[in-house]
C-alpha positions in Angstrom: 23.8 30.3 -10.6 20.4 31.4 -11.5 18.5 29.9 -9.0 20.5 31.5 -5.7 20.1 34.8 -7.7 16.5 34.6 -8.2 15.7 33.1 -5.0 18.2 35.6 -2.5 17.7 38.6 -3.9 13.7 37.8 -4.6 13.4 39.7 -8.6 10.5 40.7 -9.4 11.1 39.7 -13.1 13.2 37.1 -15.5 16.6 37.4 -16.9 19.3 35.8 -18.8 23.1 35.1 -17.8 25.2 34.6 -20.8 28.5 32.9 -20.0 31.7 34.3 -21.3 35.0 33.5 -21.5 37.7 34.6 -18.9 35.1 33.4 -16.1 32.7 36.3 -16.8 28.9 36.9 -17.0 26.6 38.9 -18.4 22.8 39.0 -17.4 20.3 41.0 -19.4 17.2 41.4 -17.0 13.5 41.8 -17.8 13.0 44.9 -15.1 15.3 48.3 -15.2 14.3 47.7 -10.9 15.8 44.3 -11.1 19.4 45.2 -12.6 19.4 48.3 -9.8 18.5 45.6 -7.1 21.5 43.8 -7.6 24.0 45.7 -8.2 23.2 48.3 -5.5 22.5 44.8 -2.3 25.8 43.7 -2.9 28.1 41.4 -1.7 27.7 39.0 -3.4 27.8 35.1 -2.4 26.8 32.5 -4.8 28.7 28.8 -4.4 30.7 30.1 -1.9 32.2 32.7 -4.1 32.6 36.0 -4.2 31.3 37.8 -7.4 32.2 41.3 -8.5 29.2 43.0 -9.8 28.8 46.9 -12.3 26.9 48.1 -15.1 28.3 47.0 -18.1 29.8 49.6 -20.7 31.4 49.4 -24.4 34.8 49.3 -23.2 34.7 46.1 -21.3 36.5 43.4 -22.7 36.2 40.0 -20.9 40.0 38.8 -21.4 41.4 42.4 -19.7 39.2 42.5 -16.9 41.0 42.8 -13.5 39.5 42.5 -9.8 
């Protein structure tokens, strides 16, 4: 998944996807720009799947989250 992220959306920086359970992600970028980037030039294809993209916060909990 990092490749098609890096190559579509062209960052200008690195970053990290950490895989969780409950067929999340999280991915910790190098550039503030970056993060805006991609969650603001939505939708998102990656596989041929549709992934659901937002800022993280302290009440997310993997296992709970609906779409």
């Amino acid at each position: 998944m990092k490749e098609p992220l890096q190559k579509v959306r062209k960052l200008q920086g690195g970053f990290e996807i950490m895989d969780n359970d409950n067929s999340s992600y999280m991915v910790k970028f190098d550039h503030a720009a970056d993060k805006e980037k991609v969650i603001t030039s939505g939708p998102w294809l990656i596989f041929d799947h549709c992934l659901v993209v937002s800022h993280w916060s302290l009440e997310f909990a993997s296992s709970n989250a609906k779409v």
